[in-house]
ZAZA-320907 format. One record per residue: x, y, z negated of N, C-alpha, C in turn; residue in one letter. Coordinates in steps of 0.05 Angstrom, whole numbers, plus 5000, padded with zeros to 4 digits. Layout:
! residues N
XYZXYZXYZa...
This chain:
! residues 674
328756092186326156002177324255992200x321955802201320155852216318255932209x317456202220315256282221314856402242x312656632238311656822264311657102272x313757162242315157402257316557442276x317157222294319057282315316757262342x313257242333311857272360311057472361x310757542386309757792395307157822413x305358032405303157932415302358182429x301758142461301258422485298358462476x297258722460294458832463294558922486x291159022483290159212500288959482491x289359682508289159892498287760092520x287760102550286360192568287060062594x285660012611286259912637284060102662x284860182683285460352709285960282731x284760022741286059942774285460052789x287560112807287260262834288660022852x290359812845291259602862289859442864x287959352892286559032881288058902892x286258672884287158422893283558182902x283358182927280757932921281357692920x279257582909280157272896277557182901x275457062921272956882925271157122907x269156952892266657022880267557252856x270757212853271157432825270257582825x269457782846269558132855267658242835x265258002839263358162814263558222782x266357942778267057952747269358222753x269658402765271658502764270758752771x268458892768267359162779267859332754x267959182729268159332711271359602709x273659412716275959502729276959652751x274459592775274359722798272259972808x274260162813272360432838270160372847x272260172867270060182890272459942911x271259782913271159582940269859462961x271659352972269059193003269258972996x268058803018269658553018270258543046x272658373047273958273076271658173091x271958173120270758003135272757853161x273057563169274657543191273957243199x275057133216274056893234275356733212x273956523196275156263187276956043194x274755993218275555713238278455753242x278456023262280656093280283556203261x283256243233285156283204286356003208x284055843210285455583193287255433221x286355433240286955303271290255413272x290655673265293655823267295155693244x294255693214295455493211295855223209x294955063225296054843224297654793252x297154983271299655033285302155133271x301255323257304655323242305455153223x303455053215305454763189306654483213x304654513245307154383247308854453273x309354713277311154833287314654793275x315954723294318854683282320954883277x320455133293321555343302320955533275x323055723267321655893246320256113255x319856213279319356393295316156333297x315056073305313155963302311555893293x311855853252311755873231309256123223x309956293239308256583226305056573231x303656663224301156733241299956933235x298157123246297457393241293857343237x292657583221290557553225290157863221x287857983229286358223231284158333217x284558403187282158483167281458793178x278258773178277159063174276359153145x276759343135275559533113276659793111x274859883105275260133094275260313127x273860253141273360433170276060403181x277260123175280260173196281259823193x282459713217283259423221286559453207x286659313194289659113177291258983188x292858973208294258783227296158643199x296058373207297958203181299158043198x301958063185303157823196304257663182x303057343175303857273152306157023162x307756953139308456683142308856563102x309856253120309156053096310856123072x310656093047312456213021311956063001x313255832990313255672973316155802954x317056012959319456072945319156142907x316855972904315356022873315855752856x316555552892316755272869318555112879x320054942857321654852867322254662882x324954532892324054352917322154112907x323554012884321953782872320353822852x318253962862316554172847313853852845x312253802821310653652824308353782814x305853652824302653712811301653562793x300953592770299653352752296753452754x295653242750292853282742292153102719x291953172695291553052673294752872660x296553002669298552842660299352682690x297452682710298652452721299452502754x301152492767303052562795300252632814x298852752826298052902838298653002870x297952822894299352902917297753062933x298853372929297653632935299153712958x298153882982299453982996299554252988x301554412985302154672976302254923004x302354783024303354943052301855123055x299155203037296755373046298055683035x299955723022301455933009302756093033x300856353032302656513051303056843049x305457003048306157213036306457393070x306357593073307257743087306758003096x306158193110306058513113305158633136x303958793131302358933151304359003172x302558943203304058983228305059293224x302959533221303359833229306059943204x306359743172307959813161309759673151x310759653174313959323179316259573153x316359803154318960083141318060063111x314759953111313459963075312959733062x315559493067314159253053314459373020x315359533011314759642979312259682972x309559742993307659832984305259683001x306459533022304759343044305059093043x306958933024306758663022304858543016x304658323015302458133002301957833012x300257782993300157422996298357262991x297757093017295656973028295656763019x293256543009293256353006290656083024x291555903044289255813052289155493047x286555533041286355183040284255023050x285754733049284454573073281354643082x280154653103278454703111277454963101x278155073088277155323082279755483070x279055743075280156063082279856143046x281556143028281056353011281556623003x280156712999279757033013280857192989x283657252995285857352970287657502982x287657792984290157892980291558052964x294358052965295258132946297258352954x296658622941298658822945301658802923x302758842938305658812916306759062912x307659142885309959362888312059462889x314659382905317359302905318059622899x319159742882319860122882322960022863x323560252860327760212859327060212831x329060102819329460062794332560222785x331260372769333360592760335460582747x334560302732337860242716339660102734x337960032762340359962766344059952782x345459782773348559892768349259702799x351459782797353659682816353859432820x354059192831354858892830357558982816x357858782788360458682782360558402772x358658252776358058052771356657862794x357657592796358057432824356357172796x353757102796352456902784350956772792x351256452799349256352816347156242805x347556262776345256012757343156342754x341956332771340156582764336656482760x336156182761333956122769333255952745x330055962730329055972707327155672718x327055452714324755312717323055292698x320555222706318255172695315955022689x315254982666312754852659310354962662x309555002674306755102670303354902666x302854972652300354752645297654952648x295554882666293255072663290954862651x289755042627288854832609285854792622x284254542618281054582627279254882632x279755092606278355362619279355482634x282555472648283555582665282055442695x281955252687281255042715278255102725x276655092704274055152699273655362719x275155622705275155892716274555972751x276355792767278555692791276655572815x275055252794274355152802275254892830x277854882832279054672844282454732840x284054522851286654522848287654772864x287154812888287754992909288055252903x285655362883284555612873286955642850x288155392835289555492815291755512823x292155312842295355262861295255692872x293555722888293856022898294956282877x292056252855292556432833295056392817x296856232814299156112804301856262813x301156172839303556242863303656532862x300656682865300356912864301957112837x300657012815302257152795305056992796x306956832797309456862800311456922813x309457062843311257132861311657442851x309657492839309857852826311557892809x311257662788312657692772316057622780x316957512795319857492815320257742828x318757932833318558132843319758372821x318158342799319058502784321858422764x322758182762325158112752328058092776x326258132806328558162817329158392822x328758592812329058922816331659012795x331358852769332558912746335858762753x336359002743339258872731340458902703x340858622693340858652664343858732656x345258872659347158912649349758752669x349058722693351358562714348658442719x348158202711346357932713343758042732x344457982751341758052773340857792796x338157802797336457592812335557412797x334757482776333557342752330557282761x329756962765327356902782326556692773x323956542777323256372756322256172784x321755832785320555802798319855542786x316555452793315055272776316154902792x317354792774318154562768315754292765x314154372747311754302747309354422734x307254352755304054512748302554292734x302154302713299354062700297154242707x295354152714292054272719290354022709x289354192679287153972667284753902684x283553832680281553872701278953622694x280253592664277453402646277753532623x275053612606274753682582274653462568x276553422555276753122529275853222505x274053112497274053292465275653222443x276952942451279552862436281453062434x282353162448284153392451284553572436x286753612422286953862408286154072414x286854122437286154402441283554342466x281654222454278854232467277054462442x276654552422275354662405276054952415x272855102425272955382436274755602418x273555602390275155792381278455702356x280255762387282855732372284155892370x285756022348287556272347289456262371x290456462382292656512395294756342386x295756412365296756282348297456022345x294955832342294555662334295355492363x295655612378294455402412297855452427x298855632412302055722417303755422399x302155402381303955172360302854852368x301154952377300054632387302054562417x302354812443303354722461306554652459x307354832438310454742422311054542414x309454352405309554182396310453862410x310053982431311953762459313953812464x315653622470317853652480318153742510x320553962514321554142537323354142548x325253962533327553982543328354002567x326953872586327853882616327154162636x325954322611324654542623326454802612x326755022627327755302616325655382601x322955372611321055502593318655352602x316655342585314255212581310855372576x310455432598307855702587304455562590x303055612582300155512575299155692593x296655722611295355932620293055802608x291555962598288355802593286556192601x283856122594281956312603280156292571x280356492548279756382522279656772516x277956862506277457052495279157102462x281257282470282557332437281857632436x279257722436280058052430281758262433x282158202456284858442466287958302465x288258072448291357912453290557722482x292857912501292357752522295357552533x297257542517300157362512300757342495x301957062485303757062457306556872469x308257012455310756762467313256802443x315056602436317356612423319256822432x320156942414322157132424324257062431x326557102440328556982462330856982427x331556772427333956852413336456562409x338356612401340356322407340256142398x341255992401341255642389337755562407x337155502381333555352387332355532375x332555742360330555982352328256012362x329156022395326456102408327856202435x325156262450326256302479327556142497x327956232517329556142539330655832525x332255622543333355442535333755302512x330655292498330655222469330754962468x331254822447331254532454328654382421x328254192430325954022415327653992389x326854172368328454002347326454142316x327554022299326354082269327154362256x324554562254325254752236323954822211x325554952189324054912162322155132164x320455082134318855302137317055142121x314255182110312255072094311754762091x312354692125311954442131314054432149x316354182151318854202164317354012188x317354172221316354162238318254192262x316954002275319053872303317554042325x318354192333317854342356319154452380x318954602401321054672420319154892424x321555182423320755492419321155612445x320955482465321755582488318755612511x316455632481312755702498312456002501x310556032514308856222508306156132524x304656222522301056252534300756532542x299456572559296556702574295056712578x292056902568290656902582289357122601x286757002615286057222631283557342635x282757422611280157492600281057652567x279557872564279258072554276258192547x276058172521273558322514271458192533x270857962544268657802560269657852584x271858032590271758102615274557912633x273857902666276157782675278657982682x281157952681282858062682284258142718x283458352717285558392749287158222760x288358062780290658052787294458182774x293258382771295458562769296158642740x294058582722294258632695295558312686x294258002706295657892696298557812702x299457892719302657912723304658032709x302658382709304658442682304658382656x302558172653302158052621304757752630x304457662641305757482647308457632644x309857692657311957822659312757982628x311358052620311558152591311458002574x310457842574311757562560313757362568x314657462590317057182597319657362592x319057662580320457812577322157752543x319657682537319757652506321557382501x321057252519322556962518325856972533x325657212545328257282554330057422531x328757532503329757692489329457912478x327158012497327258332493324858322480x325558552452322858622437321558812445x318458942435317159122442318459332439x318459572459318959852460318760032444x316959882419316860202404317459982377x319559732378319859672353322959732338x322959732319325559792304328359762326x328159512337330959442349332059592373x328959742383329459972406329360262396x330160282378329360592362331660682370x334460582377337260722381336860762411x334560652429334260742461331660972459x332261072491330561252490328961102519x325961122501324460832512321261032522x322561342518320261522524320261592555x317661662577318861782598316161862605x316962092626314562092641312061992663x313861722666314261632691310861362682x310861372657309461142638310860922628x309560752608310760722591312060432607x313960282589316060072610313759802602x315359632615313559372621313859232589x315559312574315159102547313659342524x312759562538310459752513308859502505x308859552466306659382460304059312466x303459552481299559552492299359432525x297959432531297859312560297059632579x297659612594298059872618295959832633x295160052649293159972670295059842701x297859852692300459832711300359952740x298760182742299460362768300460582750x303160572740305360822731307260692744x309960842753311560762756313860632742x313660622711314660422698312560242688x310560202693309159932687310359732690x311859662707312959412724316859432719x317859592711320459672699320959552666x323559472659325059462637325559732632x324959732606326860042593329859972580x331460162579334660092575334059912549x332559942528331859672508332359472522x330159412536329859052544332958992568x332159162574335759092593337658992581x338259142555340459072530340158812525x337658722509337058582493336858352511x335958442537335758082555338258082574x339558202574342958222580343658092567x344358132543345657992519345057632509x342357592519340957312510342057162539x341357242567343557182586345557062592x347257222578350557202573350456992559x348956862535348856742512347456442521x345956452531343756272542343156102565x344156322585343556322616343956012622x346555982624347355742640347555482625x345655422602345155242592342655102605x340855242617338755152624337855172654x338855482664339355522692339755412714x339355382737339855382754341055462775x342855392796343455552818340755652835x341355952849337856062864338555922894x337055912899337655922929335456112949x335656372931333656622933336156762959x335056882974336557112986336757332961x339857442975340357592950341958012964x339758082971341158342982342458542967x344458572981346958712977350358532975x349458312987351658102991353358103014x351658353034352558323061352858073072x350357963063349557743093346857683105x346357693123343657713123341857513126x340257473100338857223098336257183099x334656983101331956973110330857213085x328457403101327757643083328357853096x330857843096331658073106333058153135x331858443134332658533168335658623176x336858673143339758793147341158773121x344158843121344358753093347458923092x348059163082350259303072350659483048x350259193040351559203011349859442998x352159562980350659832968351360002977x351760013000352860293020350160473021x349960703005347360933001347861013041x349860993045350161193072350761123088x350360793096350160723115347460843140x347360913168345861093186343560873192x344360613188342960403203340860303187x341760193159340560063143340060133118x338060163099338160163073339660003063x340960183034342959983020340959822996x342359682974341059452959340259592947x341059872940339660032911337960132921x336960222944334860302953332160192944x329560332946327260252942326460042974x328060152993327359923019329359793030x331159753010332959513009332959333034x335359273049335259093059333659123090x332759323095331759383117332159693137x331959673157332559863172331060093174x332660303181331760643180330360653191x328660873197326260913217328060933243x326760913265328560913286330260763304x331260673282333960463287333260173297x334560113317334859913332335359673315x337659693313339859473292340559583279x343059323258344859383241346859313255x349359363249351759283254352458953232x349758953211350858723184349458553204x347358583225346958373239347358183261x350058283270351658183283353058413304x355858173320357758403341355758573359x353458503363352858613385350658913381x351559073355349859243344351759473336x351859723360353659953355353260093329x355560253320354760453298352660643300x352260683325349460833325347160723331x346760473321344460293309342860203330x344560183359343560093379344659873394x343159693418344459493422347159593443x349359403432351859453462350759313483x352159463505351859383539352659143544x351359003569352358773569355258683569x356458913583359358813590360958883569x360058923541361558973520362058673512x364658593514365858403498364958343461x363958103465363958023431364957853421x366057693434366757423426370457303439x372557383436373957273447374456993458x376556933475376056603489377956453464x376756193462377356013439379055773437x380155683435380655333443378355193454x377055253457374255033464371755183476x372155493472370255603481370955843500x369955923524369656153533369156413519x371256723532369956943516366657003528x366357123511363657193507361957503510x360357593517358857763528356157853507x355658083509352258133492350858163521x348358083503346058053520344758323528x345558503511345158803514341258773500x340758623492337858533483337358503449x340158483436340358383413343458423400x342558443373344758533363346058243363x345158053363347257823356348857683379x351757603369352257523401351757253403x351057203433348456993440352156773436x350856423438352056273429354956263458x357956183453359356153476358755943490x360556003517360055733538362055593530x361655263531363755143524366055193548x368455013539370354923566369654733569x371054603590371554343595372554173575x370353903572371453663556373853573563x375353463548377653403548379653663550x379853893542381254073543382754043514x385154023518387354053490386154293470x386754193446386254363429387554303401x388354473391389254383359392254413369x393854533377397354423385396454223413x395254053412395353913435395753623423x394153603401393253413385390153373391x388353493391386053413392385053443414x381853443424380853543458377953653444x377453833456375454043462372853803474x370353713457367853573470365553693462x364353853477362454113477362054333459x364454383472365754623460366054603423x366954443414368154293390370554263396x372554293375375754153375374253933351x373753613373373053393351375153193349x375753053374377352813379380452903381x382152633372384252633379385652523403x387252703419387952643445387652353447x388352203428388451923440385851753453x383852003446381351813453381051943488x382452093503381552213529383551933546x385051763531385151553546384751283529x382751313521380851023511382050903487x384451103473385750983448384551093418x386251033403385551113382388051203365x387751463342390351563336390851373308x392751333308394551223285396151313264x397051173244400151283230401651133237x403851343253406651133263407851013238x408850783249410550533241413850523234x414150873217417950873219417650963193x420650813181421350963160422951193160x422551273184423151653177422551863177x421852033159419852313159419052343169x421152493196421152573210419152443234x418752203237417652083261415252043246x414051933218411851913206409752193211x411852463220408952713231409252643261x409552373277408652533301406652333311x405152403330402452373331403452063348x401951903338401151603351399051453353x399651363383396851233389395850803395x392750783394394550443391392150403410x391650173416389250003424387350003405x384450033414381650033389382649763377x383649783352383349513330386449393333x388249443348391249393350392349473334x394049473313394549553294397849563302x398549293318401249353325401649483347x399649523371400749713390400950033383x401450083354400950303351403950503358x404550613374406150733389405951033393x408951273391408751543387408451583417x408151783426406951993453409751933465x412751933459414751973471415351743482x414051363468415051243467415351143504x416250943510416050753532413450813547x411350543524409750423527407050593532x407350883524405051143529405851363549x408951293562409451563567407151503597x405551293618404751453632401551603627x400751653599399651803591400652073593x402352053567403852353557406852443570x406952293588410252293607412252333590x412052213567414552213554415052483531x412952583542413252843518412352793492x413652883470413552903450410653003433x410052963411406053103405407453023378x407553253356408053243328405353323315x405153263294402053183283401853613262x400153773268400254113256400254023222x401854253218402454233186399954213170x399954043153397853973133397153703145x397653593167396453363169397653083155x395552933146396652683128398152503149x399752383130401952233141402352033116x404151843133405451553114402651443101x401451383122398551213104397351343088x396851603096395251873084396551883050x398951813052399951863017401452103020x401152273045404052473040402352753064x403952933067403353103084406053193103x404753363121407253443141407253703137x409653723128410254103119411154283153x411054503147411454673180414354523188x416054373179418754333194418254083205x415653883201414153623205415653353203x416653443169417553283158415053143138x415052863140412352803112413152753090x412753013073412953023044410352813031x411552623018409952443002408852492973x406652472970406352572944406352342916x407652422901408952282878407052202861x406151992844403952002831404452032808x407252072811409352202776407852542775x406652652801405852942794408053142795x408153302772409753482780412753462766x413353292749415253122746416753072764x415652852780416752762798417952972823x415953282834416853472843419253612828x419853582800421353722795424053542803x423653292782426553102803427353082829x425753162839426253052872428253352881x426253672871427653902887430353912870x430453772847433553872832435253642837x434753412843436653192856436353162890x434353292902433453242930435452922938x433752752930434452472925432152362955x430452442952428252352974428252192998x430952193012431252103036433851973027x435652033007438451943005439551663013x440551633036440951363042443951273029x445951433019449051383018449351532990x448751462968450451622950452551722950x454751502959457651552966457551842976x456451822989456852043021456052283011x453752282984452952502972455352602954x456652402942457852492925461252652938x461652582959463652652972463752902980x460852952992460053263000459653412981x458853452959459253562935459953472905x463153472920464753462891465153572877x464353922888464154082869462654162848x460053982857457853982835458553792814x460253522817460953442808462853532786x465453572799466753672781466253922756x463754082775461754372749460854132727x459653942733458653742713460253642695x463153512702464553482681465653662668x465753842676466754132660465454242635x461854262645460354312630460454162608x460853952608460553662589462853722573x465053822583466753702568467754012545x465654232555466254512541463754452512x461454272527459354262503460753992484x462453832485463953632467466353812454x467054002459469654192449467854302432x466054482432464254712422463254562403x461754262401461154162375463354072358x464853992366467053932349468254122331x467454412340469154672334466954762314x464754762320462254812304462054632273x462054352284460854212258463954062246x466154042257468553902252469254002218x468354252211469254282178466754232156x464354062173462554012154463753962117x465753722128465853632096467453842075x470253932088470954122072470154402059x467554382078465054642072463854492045x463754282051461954182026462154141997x464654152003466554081973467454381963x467454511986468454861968465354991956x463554881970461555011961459654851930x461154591933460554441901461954571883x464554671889466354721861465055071861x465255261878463055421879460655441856x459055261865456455201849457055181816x458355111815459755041781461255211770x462755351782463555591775461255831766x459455761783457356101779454855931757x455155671755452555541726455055611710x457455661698458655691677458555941675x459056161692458456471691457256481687x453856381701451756391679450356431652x451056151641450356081623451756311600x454056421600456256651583454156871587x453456931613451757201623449557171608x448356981601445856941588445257041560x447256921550447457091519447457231513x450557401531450557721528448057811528x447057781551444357961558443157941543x441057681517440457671503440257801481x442457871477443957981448444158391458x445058411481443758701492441158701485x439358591497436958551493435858691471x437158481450436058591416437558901415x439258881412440959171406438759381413x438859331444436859601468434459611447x431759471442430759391431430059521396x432259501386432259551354433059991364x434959951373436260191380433560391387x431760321403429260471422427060551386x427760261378425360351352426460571328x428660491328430460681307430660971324x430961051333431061311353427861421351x425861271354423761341357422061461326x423761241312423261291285424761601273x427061671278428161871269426762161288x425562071308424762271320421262421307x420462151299417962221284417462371257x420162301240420662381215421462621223x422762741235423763051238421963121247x419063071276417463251277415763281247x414963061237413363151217414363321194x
């Protein structure tokens, strides 16, 4: 049925920031929430000049740029770089419905110089735009997540795309594209933050990234949803009411006062119910209505007031929670978990948090279950492959400084379960996960430590004694054999085939025999008939007559066959495995002489007529008395219908006897008791 017991709606109940976040002119809508703040102060001009050296810097090294905030009686060293990892590659802008060409590059995340050991508690993310600096940062809180388990699960569709639409009062709010593009990026990079901590039951790196941004940015009064006061409710069924299909999920942000409901979204469940990967279709209910259940909305205002940064991430996130599956914490379906702690209450509690507890930002074993299970069910209908770094893979990818696995005890590096994941111990030089040139005791090796042995094409190799990684080898000499002495070494590559170090080109020899079809031949550019083997005449004062057979696996006979290790070319059959089976039980393949076959094994021969002639004896011996079977078992048959029919009577006539006899007995037995 459709209705609205399956929405769920995040109150409020107390809010406590101690995390800011600044955002331009907000500070004053936001004192109600805050202690006590400053504001930043720092050079504009010279912000914006760094980056546009780094947007067009080529190097990733170059990419970064730092800036230097004072507050609070002490300077901020930052070192930021660019972070679009919120949207996707073919991520578009609408403005009013319509393509939008925005530059996004002003997005920038990164961490205080003095606490490179604390990106859990020193991250954050910058946003600048054209000609002007907007003055935002953002503290993040990356801390370990307790449920979670072991990798036993290898899943690449881990990535959620998105609709997101910010309606005219969101825009209003903002006041340009840039401001919503920042605030956007901002809450979804938190919210990726906090879904990549979790592991739902195996299923980890669960991350969302925006597909497309609509930003209204005209009040139509045509518009449905132009009229100030609309239910939560009401503005949830209106944005449903479009089709999604190309989307995992579809969320509304607007800026709309509901008295403490500050999210509503469909609950996650299978088919088209709702949630995750819902699709546009008809559900009954009062009025049979075409919708797609895969919305929710936000807003970011409360009781007149504007909402933190941080309150709206975890509202966000608490609703994309809901669309993942998981119900509220204190409702019936979590009553079999224990959803109590000291720690505060988990990120899907029905009330909203002031979210400085340490489960503010956590799943409780409920929502783990429940969005585990929708996952498994859901996931890869709508999903995507991530192309997120993913620590504990043991590789080390942009993000991160090191990467071994879930080793708790590795000396060098935090492991993946760690709260500083992915990064190195105090102290420590290197990792060993970051290449040969990084001892177990987390320092660099000496130069004359060998890292690289010598190659077909390359020189051995040396550390720089500077770096854990070993620096790139020296090539050999071009034209140096390589491959068997089939190919040549051209900067420091095994690319070409010998035949090109004397101006030829390699071929498929011209014989009908196996054996000569693997060995390597060469012709004139575009000669098709000088195509000639290494031994022949006409090449030997190339190859002096020596022989060059083509390494096992290479195609042969007009690329229809291969050369097995004895460099014979096995052809492949397009009968399949048929045809493999005939060939190894007749090995017919090359047979030039039947005769000659059959002479050399006459003994298989003769097993064959033997066989034949014991399975022609054996049926004859088997079925040869069919008919006289047939006739003893007719006169049989007729014999036992005449026994029968005699047997029938008797029994009959017992029958009555047994019968009369049981009543007469019973009768004499009654008259003597009485």
């Amino acid at each position: 049925m459709f209705s609205f017991q399956h929405l769920h709606i995040f109150m409020v109940a107390a809010f406590l920031l101690t995390k800011v976040e600044f955002s331009g002119s907000s500070c004053v809508r936001k004192r109600s929430f805050l202690k006590y703040y400053e504001k930043l102060s720092y050079d504009n001009y010279e912000l914006l000049q760094k980056h546009k050296r780094s947007k067009r810097a080529s190097e990733e090294e170059k990419q970064s740029i730092s800036l230097d905030l004072f507050a609070y009686n002490r300077t901020f060293a930052l070192l930021l770089k660019r972070d679009l990892s919120v949207f996707a590659e073919d991520v578009q802008v609408l403005s009013n419905n319509r393509p939008l060409p925005v530059d996004i590059s002003f997005v920038y995340s990164g961490a205080l110089k003095d606490y490179s050991l604390m990106k859990d508690k020193k991250s954050f993310e910058l946003t600048l735009k054209k000609y002007q600096l907007l003055e935002k940062m953002k503290l993040k809180a990356k801390e370990e997540d307790l449920t979670r388990k072991k990798r036993s699960l290898d899943l690449s569709r881990t990535t959620c795309l998105l609709y997101l639409k910010a309606d005219y009062l969101f825009y209003k709010r903002f006041n340009s594209i840039e401001q919503v593009i920042s605030q956007i990026s901002s809450y979804m990079t938190s919210v990726n933050t906090i879904y990549g901590q979790a592991n739902f039951n195996g299923i980890k790196g669960i991350n969302f990234k925006i597909k497309t941004l609509n930003v209204v940015q005209e009040d139509k009064p045509s518009s449905v949803m132009h009229p100030t006061f609309i239910g939560p409710e009401k503005l949830l069924m209106l944005h449903s009411e479009s089709n999604w299909n190309n989307y995992c999920l579809s969320y509304l942000m607007t800026d709309r006062d509901y008295n403490g409901v500050l999210g509503l979204a469909w609950n996650g469940r299978p088919g088209n119910s709702g949630g995750i990967c819902s699709k546009y279709s008809q559900h009954e209910g009062n009025l049979k209505t075409v919708v797609t259940l895969n919305t929710g909305i936000v807003t970011i205002q409360k009781y007149g007031q504007y909402l933190p940064p941080r309150l709206i991430h975890i509202t966000l996130a608490h609703e994309l929670g809901h669309s993942l599956g998981a119900p509220h914490d204190e409702s019936q379906e979590c009553a079999k978990f224990d959803t109590n702690s000291d720690n505060g209450n988990y990120l899907m509690f029905p009330y909203a948090m002031d979210g400085n507890q340490y489960n503010n930002d956590k799943f409780s074993p409920c929502s783990i279950f429940y969005i585990g299970n929708l996952l498994r069910v859901k996931k890869d209908q709508c999903f995507v492959e991530s192309d997120r770094p993913t620590c504990g893979n043991q590789i080390v990818e942009e993000g991160e400084q090191c990467d071994v696995g879930y080793n708790d005890n590795d000396p060098c590096c935090y492991g993946a379960e760690s709260a500083m994941q992915c990064t190195l111990k105090p102290g420590k030089q290197c990792s060993p996960s970051q290449g040969l040139c990084c001892s177990h005791s987390c320092s660099y090796k000496p130069k004359s430590q060998k890292c690289q042995e010598e190659g077909e094409c390359t020189l051995e190799n040396y550390c720089t004694g500077e770096s854990s990684k070993c620096s790139k080898p020296l090539p050999k000499s071009n034209y140096t054999l390589c491959n068997l002495g089939t190919r040549i070494c051209i900067n420091g590559m095994c690319r070409q085939s010998v035949c090109a170090k004397f101006g030829m080109e390699q071929c498929d020899c011209n014989s009908e025999s196996m054996h000569e079809k693997c060995q390597l031949c060469c012709q004139q550019p575009g000669n098709v008939y000088s195509c000639k083997s290494t031994k022949s005449v006409e090449l030997e004062r190339f190859f002096n007559g020596a022989l060059v057979q083509l390494p096992p696996g290479s195609p042969c006979g007009n690329r229809q066959g291969y050369c097995d290790k004895f460099h014979i070319c096995r052809l492949v059959d397009a009968d399949g495995p048929i045809a493999m089976l005939k060939n190894s039980f007749l090995n017919l393949i090359e047979l030039e002489d039947p005769a000659t076959w059959m002479l050399t094994h006459w003994w298989a021969i003769l097993l064959i007529i033997l066989t034949l002639a014991a399975l022609m004896a054996g049926t004859v011996f088997i079925f040869g008395r069919t008919l006289d079977s047939e006739k003893e078992r007719q006169q049989n048959k007729e014999e036992r219908r005449s026994t029968q029919q005699r047997s029938t009577k008797i029994v009959y006539s017992r029958k009555d006897d047994y019968v009369t006899a049981e009543y007469l007995k019973y009768q004499e037995k009654t008259y003597c008791r009485y």
